[in-house]
C-alpha positions in Angstrom: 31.5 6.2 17.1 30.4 2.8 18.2 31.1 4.1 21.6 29.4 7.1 21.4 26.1 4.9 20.3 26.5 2.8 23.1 26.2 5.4 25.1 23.3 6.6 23.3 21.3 2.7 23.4 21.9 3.2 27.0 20.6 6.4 27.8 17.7 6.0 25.6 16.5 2.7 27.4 16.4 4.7 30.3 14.9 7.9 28.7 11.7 5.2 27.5 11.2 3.2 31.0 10.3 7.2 32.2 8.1 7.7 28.8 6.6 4.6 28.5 2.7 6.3 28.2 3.9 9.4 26.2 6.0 7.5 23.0 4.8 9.6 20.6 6.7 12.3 23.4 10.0 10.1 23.7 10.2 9.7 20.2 10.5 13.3 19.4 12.9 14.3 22.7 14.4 12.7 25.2 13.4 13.8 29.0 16.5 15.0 30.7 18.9 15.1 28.1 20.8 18.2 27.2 20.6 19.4 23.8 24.4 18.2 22.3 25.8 17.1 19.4 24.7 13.6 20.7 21.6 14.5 21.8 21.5 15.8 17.8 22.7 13.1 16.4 20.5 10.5 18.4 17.2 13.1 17.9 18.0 12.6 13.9 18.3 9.1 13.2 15.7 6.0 14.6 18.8 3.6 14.6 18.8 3.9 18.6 15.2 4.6 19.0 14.2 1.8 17.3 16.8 -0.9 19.4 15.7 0.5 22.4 12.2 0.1 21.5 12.5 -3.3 20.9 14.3 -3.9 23.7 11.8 -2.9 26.3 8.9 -4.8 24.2 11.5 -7.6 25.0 11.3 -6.8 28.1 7.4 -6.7 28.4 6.6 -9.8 26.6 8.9 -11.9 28.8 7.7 -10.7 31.7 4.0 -10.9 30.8 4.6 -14.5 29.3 5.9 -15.6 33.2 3.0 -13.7 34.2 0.3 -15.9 32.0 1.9 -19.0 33.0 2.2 -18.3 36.6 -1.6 -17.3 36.7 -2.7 -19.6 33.4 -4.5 -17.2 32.2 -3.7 -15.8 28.2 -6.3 -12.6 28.3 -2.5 -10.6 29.4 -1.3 -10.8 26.2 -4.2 -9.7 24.8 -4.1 -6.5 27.4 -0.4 -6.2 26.1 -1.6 -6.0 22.5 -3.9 -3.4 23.0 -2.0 -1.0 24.4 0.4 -1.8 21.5 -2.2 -0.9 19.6 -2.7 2.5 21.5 1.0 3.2 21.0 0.5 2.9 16.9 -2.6 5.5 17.1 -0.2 7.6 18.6 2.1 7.1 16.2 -0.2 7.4 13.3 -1.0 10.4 15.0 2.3 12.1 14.8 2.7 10.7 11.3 -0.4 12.3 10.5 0.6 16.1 11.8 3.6 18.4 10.5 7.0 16.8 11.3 10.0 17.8 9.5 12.0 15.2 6.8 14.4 13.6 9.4 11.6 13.1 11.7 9.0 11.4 9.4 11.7 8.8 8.3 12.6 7.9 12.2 8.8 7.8 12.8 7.8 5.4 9.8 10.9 3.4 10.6 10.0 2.8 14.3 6.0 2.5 12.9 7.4 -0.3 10.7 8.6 -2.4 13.5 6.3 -1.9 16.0 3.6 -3.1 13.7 5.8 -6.2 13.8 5.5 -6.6 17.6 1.3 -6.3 17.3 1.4 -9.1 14.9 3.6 -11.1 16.8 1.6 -10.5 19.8 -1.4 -11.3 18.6 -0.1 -14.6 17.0 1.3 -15.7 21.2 -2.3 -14.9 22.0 -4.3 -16.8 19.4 -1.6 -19.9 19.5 -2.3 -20.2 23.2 1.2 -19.8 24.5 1.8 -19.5 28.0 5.7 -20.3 28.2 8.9 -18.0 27.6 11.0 -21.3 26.3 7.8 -21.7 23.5 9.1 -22.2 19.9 6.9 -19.6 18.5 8.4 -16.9 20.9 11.8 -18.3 20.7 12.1 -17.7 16.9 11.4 -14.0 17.3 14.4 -11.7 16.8 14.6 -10.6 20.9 16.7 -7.9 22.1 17.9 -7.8 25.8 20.2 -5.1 27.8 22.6 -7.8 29.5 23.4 -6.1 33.0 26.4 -7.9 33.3 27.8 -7.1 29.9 26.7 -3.8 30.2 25.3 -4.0 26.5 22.8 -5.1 23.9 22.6 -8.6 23.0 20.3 -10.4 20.1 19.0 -13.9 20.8 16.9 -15.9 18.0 16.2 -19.5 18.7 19.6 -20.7 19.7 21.7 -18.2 19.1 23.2 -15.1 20.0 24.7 -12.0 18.8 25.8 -8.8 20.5 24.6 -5.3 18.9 27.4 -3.8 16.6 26.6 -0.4 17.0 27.6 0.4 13.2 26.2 3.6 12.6 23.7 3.1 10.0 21.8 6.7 9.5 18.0 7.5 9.3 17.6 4.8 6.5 14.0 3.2 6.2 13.4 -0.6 7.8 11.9 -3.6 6.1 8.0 -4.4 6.4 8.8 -8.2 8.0 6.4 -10.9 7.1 5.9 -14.5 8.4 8.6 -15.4 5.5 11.0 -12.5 6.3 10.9 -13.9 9.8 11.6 -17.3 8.9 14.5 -16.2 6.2 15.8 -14.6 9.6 15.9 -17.5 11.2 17.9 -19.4 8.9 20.5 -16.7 8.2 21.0 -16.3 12.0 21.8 -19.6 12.2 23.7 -19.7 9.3 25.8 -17.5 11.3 26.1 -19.5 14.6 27.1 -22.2 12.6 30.0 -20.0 10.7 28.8 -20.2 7.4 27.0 -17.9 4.8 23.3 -17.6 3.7 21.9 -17.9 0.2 18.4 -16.4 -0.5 16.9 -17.8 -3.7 14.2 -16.1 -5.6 12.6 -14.5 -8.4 13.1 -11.3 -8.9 11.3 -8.5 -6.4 10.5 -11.2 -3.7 12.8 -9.5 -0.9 16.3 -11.6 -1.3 18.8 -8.7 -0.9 16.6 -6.3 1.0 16.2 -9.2 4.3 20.0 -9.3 4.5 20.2 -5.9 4.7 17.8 -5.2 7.0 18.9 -8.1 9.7 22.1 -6.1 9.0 20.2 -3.3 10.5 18.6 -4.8 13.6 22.1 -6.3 14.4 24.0 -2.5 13.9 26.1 -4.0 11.0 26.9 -2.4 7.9 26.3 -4.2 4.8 28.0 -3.8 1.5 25.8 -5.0 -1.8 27.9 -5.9 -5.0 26.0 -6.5 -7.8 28.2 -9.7 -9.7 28.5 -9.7 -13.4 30.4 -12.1 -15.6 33.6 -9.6 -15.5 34.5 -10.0 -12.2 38.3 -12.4 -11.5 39.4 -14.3 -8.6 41.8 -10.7 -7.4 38.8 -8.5 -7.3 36.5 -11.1 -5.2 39.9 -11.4 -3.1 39.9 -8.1 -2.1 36.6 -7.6 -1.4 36.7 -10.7 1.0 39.5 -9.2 2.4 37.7 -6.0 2.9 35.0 -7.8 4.7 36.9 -9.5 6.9 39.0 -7.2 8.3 35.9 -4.1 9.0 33.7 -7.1 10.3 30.6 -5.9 7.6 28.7 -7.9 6.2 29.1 -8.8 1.9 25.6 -9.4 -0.2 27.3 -10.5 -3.6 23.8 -10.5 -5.5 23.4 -12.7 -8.8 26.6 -14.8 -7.5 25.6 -17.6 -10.5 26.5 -14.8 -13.1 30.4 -15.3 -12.2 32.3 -17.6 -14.7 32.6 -21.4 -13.1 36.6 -20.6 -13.7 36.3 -17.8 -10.9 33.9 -19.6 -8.5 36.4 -22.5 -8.1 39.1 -20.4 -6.7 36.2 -17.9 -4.7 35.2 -21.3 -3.0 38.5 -21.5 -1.3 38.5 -18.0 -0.3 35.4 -18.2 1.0 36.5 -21.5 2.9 39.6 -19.5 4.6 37.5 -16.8 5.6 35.0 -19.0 7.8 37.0 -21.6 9.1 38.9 -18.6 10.6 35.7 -17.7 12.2 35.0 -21.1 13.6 38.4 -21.3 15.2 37.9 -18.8 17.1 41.0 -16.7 15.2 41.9 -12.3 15.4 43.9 -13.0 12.9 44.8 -15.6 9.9 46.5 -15.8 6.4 44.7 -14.7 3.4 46.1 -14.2 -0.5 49.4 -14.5 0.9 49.0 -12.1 3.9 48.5 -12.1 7.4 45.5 -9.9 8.2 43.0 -9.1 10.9 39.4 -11.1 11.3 36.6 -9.1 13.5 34.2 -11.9 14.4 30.6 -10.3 12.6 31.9 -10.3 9.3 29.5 -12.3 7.4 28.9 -13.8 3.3 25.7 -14.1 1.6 25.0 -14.6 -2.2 21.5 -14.2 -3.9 20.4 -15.9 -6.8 17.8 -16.0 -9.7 18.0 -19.4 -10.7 15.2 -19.3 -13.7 17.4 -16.9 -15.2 19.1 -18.5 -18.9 23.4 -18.0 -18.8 23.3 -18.8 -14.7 26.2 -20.6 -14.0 25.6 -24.0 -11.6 28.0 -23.4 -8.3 30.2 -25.8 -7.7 29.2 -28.6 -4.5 31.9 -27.4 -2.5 30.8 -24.0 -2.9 27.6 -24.9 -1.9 27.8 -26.8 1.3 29.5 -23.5 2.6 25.8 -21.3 2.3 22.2 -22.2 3.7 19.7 -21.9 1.0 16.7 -20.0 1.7 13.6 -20.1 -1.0 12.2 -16.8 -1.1 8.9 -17.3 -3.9 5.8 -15.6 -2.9 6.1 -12.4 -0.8 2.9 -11.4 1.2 2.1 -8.2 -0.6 -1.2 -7.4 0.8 0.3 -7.3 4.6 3.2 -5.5 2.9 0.6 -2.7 1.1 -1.1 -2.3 4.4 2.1 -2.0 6.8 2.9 1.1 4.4 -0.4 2.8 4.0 0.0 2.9 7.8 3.4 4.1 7.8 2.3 6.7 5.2 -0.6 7.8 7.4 -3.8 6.3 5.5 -6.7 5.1 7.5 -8.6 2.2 6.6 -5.6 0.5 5.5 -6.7 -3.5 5.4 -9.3 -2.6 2.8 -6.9 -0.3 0.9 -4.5 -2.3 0.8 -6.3 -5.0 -0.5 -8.0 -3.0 -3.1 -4.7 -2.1 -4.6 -3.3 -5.7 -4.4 -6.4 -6.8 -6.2 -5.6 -4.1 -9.1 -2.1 -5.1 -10.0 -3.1 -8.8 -9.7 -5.9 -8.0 -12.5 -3.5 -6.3 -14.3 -1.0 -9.2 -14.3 -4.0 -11.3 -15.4 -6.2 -9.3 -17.7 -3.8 -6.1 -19.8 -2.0 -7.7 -23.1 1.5 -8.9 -22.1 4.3 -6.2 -22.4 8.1 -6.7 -21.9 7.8 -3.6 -20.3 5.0 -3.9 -17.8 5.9 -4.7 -14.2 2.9 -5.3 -11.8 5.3 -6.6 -9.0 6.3 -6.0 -5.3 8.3 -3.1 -6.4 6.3 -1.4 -8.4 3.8 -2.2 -5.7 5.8 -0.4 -3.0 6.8 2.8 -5.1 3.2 3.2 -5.9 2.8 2.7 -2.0 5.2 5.6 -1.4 4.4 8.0 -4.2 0.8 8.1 -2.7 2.2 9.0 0.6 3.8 11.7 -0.6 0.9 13.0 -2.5 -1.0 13.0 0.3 1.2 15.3 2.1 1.1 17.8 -0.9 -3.1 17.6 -1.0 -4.2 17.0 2.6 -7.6 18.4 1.4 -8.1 14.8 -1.0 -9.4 11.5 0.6 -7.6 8.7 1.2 -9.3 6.9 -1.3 -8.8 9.8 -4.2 -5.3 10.0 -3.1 -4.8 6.3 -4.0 -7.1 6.3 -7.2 -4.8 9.4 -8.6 -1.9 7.5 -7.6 -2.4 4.5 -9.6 -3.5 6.3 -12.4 -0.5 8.9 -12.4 2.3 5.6 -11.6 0.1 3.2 -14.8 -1.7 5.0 -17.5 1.5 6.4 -19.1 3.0 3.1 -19.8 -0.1 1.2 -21.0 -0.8 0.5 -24.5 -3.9 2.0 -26.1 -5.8 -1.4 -26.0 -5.2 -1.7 -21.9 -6.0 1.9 -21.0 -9.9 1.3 -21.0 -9.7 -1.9 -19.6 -7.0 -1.1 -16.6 -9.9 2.6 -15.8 -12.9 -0.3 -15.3 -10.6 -2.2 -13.0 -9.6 1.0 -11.0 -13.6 2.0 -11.5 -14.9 -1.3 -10.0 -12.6 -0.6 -6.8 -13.5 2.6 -6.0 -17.0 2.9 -7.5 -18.2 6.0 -5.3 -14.6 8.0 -6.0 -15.0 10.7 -8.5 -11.2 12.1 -10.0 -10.5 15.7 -10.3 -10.3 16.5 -14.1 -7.7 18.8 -15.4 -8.3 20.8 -18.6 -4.7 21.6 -20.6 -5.9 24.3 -22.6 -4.5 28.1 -22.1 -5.1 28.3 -18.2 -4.1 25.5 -17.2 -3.0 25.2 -13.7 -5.6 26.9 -12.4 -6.3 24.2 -10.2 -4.7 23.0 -6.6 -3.5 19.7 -8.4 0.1 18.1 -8.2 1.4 18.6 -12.0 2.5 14.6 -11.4 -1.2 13.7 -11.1 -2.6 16.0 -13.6 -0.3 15.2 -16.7 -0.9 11.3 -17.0 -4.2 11.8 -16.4 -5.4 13.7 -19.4 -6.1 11.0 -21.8 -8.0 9.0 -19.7 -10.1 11.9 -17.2 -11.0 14.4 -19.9 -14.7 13.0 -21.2 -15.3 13.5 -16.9 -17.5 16.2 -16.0 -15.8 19.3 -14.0 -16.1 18.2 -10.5 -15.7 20.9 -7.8 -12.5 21.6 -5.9 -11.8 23.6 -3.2 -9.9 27.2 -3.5 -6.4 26.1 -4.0 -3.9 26.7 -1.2 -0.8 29.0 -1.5 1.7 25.7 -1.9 -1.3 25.2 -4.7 -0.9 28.1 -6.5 2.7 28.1 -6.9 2.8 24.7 -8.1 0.2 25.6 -10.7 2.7 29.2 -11.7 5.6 26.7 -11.9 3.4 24.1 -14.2 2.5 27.0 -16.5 6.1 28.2 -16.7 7.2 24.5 -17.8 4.3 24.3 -19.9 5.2 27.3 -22.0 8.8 26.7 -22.1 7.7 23.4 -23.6 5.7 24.4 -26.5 8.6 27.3 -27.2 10.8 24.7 -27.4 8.4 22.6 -30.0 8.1 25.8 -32.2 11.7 26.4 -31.5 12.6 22.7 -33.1 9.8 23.7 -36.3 7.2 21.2 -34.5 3.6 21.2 -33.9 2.8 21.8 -30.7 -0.3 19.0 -31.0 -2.1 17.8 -27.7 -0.9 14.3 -28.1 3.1 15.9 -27.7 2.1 17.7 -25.0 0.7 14.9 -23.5 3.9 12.6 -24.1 6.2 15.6 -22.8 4.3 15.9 -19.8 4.0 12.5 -19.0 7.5 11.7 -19.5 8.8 15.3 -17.2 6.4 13.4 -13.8 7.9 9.4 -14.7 11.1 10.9 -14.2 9.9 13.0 -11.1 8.6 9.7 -9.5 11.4 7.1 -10.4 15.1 6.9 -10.6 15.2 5.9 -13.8 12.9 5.9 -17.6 12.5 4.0 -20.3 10.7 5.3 -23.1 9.3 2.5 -25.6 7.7 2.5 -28.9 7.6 1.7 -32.5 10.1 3.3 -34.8 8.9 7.1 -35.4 6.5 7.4 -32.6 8.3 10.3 -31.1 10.7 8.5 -28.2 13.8 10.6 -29.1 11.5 14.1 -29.9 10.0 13.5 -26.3 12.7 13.6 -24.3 14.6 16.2 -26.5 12.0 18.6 -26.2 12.0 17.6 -22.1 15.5 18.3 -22.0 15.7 21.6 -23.8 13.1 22.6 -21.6 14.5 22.2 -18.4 17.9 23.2 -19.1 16.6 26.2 -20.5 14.6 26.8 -16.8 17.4 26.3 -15.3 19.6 28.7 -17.2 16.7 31.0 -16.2 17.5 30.7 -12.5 14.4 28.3 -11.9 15.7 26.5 -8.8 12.9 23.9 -9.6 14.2 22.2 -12.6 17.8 20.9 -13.4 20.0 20.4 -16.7 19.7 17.5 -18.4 22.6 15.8 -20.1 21.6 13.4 -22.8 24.2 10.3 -23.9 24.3 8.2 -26.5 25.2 4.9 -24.8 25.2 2.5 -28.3 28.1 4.6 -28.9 30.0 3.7 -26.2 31.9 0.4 -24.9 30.7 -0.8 -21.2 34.1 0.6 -20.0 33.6 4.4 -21.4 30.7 4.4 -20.4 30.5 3.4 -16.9 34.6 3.1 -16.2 36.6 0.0 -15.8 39.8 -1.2 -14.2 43.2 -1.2 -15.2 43.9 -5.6 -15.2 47.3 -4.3 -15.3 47.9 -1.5 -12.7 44.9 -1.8 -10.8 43.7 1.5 -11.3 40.2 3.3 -12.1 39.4 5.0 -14.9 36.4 6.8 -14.6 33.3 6.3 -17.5 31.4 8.9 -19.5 28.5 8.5 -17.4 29.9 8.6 -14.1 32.2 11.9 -14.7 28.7 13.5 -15.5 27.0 11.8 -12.3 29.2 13.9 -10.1 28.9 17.0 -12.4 25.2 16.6 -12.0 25.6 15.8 -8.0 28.3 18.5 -7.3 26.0 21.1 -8.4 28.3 22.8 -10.9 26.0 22.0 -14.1 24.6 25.8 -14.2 27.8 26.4 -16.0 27.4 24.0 -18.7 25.5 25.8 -22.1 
């Protein structure tokens, strides 16, 4: 495989240098190549794309920084950056039009980087540099073909990596900011030196997601464990093991969670493991055995340090990692990178109007245990809009957004916030008028997404009736689908001797689109308030859909985890034997994922 993908880099270099006006063109198809498997493979995921982009804008910078300095004159870089520029229109272009799954995540990836190389450029141009051995250009993450190597090779201030050609997939890429670039830094250095890197953070400010993603530019694959108090010295062993012998790269997150007992014996581990590396050794003695060491095998731990029951690491333990302090991410730049990405215009002031909302939120709604105004939420508000817009192309940019953060806020708000969180949203988009849904008997009528229309009830309904256009035929069989749910719903209340009252409805409803816009819910509320009715009355629902034949909906399979002991539920190992016995909860995950749960009644 890594082969194959060197092969790949290098006939994709080539395929750009002809392509270099038509990108948008390149990115879909390479000139000249024959339709193969590889050709398939390459065509499907942006890991090669995206390397070989960056290795021509490489390319271009160095070559126009000796141009500025021979000539002393900066107004080439800012030529450079405008047709970098032109080459994100054309992106946003593409992004824009009908592109299949596959090719919409390669686009956004490559959109996410090249955004990168306009900042950067513009940052050369207003600093005034005019020399290739310039700190400010030095610290950038450069990729160069080597002609003599015959391969890829990273540089970043003084050091230097070659590409690892892990194949990675068509996974997504990290919006980098001035503090993603300077966590880069460290961590590359970190390397060169043979040690580890150790992000430190609150929660949501980018720790894990940086090391993964300079996994990524580097092609290495990087394995996340999540610590937890229950983890011994044999467990860690292995996995360091593991690491060292595949050459990937291990992000042990909340490493201060493991028992000081543990740590003591993980810091000599860890001290085998890189002074291997900085000898220079293929192999060397670990846990008793003699076993391989590939040279890009790399350690990083993450910590939350504000966090109570943290467990102070050892000094010896420390010297061996490079802290990083990773406080204040820069969410408006963030916001705007992925309105672009998603294929809004206007982005800067978007972008800024929806950073300004959850800042207001964080300052002005009552303080909930539940409420999260963060980077993440942030982001999967960010990305839920994007995919609304694709389902209602007929909405502005600015509706889009306004339904968005209404459909991703109002259901979790308290009584007392929801007026005050609609005169925020109002004050940012004075001139935007919503679309109001009315839930009696024909509802659905209308061209709206059911995960916009159900949180927005409470809140919408006083509007007056504003005119939409005739919904589309992707329209009208969401709204048949909606009404189908919708009457399986209340059959289901009468079925359970309930009233079928608007304020159940509304709870069902708004419960069915959380879940069909995050991974995971939690329902909160006083005792009696209708938190185990809600999602009862979900659950018969869908599971009775499905039994149907619906393809839409799925079967749900409700647990009781209170009853349960950490092991049954989620499965544990055997101290003894060393075996895994699978929990409650994961049995039914691959029930659920293999596609077999139309035979459970």
């Amino acid at each position: 495989m890594r082969v194959t993908l060197r092969d790949l880099l290098r006939n994709c270099r080539l395929a750009l240098k002809k392509f270099l006006n038509k990108r948008d063109k390149w990115v879909k198809e390479w000139a000249g190549q024959p339709k193969t498997v590889l050709w398939d493979m390459a065509s499907a995921h942006p890991q090669v794309v995206i390397t070989a982009s960056q290795i021509q804008w490489t390319a271009d910078v160095t070559k126009c920084l000796l141009t500025v300095k021979e000539r002393g004159d900066k107004k080439i870089l800012k030529v450079m950056k405008k047709k970098q520029v032109s080459i994100l229109n054309k992106y946003s272009e593409a992004i824009r039009g009908n592109l299949t799954k596959i090719m919409r995540l390669k686009i956004v990836a490559l959109v996410t980087i090249e955004i990168h190389a306009r900042d950067v450029l513009e940052k050369l141009y207003k600093s005034g540099l005019m020399d290739v051995t310039s700190f400010d250009w030095l610290s950038q993450l450069r990729f160069y073909w080597e002609k003599d190597l015959d391969d890829c090779v990273i540089r970043q201030t003084n050091t230097q990596f070659q590409y690892s050609y892990e194949y990675l997939g068509n996974s997504g890429r990290l919006v980098i900011t001035p503090l993603t670039d300077r966590c880069y830094m460290t961590l590359t250095t970190a390397l060169h030196l043979h040690r580890g890197g150790s992000p430190k953070g609150p929660a949501g400010t980018g720790k894990t997601e940086t090391v993964k993603d300079l996994g990524k530019a580097l092609g290495i694959y990087v394995i996340v464990v999540n610590c937890s108090e229950g983890l011994d010295y044999k467990s860690m062993g292995r996995m360091y093991s593991g690491l060292a012998q595949t050459g990937a790269w291990g992000c042990f997150d909340e490493f201060n969670r493991i028992n000081i007992e543990v740590l003591s014996v993980v810091a000599q581990q860890i001290l085998s493991i890189l002074s291997a590396l900085a000898a220079g050794l293929t192999r060397f003695h670990f846990e008793g055995f003699e076993i391989n060491l590939v040279w890009s095998c790399g350690i990083f731990i993450t910590m939350n340090p504000g966090y109570a029951g943290r467990t102070e690491l050892p000094e010896n333990l420390k010297s061996m990692f490079r802290p990083i302090a990773m406080v204040v991410p820069d969410s408006t730049l963030i916001a705007e990178i992925i309105l672009f990405g998603e294929g809004f215009g206007n982005c800067k002031i978007l972008a800024k109007k929806v950073y300004t909302l959850y800042s207001l939120a964080v300052q002005q709604l009552s303080r909930q245990d539940h409420y999260d105004f963060g980077l993440r939420a942030l982001t999967s508000l960010l990305r839920y809009a994007g995919k609304k817009r694709r389902l209602q192309p007929d909405l502005t940019d600015e509706e889009v957004l306004l339904l968005s953060m209404r459909d991703m806020n109002i259901a979790k708000l308290t009584s007392v916030d929801v007026p005050l969180f609609n005169a925020i949203m109002q004050d940012l988009f004075p001139n935007t008028e919503l679309p109001v849904i009315d839930y009696g008997k024909a509802v659905g009528i209308g061209d709206e997404e059911p995960k916009s229309e159900d949180r927005t009830e409470i809140t919408v309904l006083r509007k007056p009736q504003s005119t939409r256009p005739t919904p589309s035929g992707d329209g009208k069989r969401r709204s048949l689908r909606f009404r189908r749910l919708r009457e399986t719903i209340e059959q289901e209340i009468r079925d359970m001797g309930l009233q079928s009252t608007r304020f159940t409805l509304t709870k069902v409803f708004q419960l069915y689109e959380t879940k069909n816009s995050r991974h995971s819910t939690m329902i909160v509320g006083c005792t009696g308030s209708g938190k185990t009715t809600s999602w009862r009355i979900l659950q018969a629902s869908l599971s009775c859909l499905c039994r149907a034949g619906d393809p839409n909906f799925n079967i749900e399979f409700p647990l009781n985890p209170k009853a349960l002991s950490l092991g049954e539920l989620y499965g544990e190992y055997d101290l003894n034997t060393n075996e895994w016995t699978d929990g409650i909860l994961s049995s039914v995950m691959r029930t659920a994922c293999a596609g077999i749960q139309r035979i459970v009644e």
